[in-house]
C-alpha positions in Angstrom: 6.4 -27.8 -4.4 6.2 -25.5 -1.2 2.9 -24.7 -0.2 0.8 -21.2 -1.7 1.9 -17.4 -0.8 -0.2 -15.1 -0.6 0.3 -12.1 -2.3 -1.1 -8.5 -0.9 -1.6 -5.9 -3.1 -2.9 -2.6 -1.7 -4.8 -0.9 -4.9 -5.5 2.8 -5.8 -6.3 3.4 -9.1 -4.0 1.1 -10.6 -6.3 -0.8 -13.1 -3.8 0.2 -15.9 -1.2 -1.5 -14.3 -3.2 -4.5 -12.8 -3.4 -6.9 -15.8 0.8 -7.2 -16.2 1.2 -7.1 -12.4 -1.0 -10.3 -12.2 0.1 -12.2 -14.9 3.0 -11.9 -13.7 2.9 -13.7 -10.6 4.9 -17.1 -10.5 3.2 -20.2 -9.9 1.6 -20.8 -6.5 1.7 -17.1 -5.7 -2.1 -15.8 -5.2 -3.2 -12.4 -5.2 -5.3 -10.4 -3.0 -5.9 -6.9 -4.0 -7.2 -4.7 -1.2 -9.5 -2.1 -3.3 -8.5 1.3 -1.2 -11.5 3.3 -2.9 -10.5 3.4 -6.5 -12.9 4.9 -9.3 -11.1 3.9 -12.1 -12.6 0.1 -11.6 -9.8 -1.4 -10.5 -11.2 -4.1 -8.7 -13.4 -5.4 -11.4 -10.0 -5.5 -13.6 -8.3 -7.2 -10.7 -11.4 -9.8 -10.5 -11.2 -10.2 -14.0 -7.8 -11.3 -14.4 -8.1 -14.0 -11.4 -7.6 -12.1 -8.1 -9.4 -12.1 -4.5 -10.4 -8.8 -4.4 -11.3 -7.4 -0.9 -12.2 -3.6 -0.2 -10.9 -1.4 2.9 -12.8 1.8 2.7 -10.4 3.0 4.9 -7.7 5.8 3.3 -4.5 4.7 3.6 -1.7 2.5 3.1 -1.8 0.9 5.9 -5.5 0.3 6.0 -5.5 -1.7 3.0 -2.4 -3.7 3.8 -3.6 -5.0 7.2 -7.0 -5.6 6.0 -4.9 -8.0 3.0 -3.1 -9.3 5.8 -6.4 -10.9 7.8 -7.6 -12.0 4.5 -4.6 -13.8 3.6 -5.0 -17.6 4.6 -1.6 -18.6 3.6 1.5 -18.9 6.4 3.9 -16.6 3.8 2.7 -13.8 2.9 3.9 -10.9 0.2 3.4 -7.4 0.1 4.1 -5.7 -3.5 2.8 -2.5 -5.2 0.3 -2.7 -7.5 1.8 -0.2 -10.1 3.7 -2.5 -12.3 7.5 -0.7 -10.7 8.3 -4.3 -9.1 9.1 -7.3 -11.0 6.7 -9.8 -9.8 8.7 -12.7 -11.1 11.3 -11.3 -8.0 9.0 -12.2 -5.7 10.8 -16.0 -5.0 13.7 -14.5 -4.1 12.5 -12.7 -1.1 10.4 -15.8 0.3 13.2 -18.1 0.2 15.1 -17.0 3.0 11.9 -16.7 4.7 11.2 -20.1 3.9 14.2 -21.6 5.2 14.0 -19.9 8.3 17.0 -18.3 7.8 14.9 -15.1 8.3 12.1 -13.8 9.7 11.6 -10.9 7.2 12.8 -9.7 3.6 12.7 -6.7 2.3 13.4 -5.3 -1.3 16.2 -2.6 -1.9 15.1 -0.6 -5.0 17.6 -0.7 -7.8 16.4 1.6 -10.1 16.6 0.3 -14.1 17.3 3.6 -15.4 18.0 7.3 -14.3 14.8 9.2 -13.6 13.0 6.2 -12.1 13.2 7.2 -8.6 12.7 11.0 -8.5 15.5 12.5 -5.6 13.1 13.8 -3.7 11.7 10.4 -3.1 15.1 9.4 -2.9 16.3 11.6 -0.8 13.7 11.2 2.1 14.3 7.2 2.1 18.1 8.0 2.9 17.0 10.2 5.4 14.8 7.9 7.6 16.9 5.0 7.2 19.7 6.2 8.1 17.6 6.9 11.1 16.3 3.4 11.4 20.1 2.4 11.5 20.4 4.2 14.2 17.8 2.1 15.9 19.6 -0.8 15.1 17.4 -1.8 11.5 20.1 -2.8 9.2 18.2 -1.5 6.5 19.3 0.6 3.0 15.4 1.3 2.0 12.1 1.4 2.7 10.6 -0.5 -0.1 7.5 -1.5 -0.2 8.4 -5.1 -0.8 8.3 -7.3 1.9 7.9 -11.3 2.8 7.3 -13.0 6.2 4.7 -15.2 7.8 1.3 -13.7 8.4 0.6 -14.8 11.7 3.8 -13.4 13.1 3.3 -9.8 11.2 -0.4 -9.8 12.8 1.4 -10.2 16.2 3.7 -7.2 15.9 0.4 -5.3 16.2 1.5 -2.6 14.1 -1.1 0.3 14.4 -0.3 3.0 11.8 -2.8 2.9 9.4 -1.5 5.7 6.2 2.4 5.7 4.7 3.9 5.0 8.3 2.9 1.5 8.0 6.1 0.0 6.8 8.4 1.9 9.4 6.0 1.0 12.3 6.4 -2.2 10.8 10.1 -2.8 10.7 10.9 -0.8 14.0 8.5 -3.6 16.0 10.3 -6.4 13.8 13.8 -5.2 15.1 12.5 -5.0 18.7 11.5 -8.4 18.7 14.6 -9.3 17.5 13.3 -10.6 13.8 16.3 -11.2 11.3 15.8 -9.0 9.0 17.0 -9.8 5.3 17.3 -7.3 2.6 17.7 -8.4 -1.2 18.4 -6.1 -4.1 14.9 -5.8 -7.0 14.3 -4.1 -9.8 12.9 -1.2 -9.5 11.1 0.4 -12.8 8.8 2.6 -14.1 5.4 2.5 -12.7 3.0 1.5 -15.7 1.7 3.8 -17.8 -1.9 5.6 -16.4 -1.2 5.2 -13.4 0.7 7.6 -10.4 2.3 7.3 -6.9 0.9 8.6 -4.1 4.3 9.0 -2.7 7.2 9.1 -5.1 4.9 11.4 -7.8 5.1 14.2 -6.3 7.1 16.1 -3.7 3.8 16.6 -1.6 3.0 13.1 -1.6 6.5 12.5 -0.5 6.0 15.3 2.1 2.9 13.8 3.8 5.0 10.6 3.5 8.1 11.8 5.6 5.1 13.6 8.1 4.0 10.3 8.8 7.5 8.1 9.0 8.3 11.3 11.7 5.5 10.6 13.8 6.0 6.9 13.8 9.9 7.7 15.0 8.7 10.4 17.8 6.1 7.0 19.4 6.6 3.8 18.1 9.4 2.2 20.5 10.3 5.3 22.6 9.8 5.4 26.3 6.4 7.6 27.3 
């Protein structure tokens, strides 16, 4: 049996979803939901059903991921949605290469399970910015926020974006250190019912979203 991964779970107003994420979660996989200010008791859900709950009071996506991140105690480490749209049970998959040191990071490529999952504008703006990244030389199809690799090692990229840049910071620092980067197909489905994405939901949210990635593209990597 290969030792516990941690699981990170940034959390805003997701207790609907909570319960199935977490039972969900294969055997040896523990979960640490980062409580990003949510009033619809999330955390006490989360607590209930067997997770480490920690609390960033910090906006943002990034906030609550890094602040998972230092909390995590395991060498592999997750990072899935807490909305119920990613099959937990998926979750193997990803760490394996990882594991084997075949690769230093993996990264989920949505496939939605039905039309209308992924709304085009969300769509539309992933395409955008990684085609971008390709240009940078990130052989990456998506930006999902589904990822494996070993905590100490993400700590050390010193990523600094803090709200929805987090990720592309993230996988721009991994391709300049020369990480090999892995990306695996998932399931990508309906977020549960009650709950809403900050991004994806709405073509503001996907606005502020592609404000940030562009500002993370203007600094991160490029000579001052």
């Amino acid at each position: 049996m290969r030792a516990p991964v941690d699981v990170v779970l940034p959390c805003l107003d997701e207790a609907a979803a909570l319960p199935g994420v977490l039972a969900a979660l294969p055997c040896g996989y523990r979960a640490i939901v980062v409580d990003n200010g949510s009033r619809d008791g999330s955390a006490e859900v989360a607590a209930r059903h067997g997770a480490r709950v920690v609390h960033e009071p910090r906006q943002g996506y990034g906030a609550a991921v890094h602040t998972g991140l230092l909390a995590a105690a395991a060498d592999l480490v997750c990072v899935l949605d807490a909305d119920g749209s990613f099959d937990p049970a998926e979750l193997p998959a990803l760490v394996d290469p990882v594991a084997r040191g075949v690769a230093d990071l993996a990264v989920g490529r949505r496939r939605p399970v039905r039309a209308g999952v992924w709304p085009w504008h969300a769509r539309a703006g992933t395409a955008l910015v990684a085609a971008l990244l390709r240009q940078r030389g990130v052989p990456l199809r998506d930006l999902s926020p589904i990822r494996v690799a070993h905590r100490d090692a993400l700590l050390a990229l010193g990523v600094t974006d803090r709200a929805f840049g987090y990720p592309l910071e993230l996988l721009i620092r991994a391709a300049a250190a020369g990480w090999r980067i892995r990306e695996l197909d998932v399931s990508y489905a309906p977020r549960a019912a009650g709950t809403r994405s900050k991004v994806s939901g709405s073509v503001r949210g996907t606005l502020r979203a592609t404000r940030d990635f562009a500002g993370v593209l203007r600094t991160v990597g490029r000579p001052r």
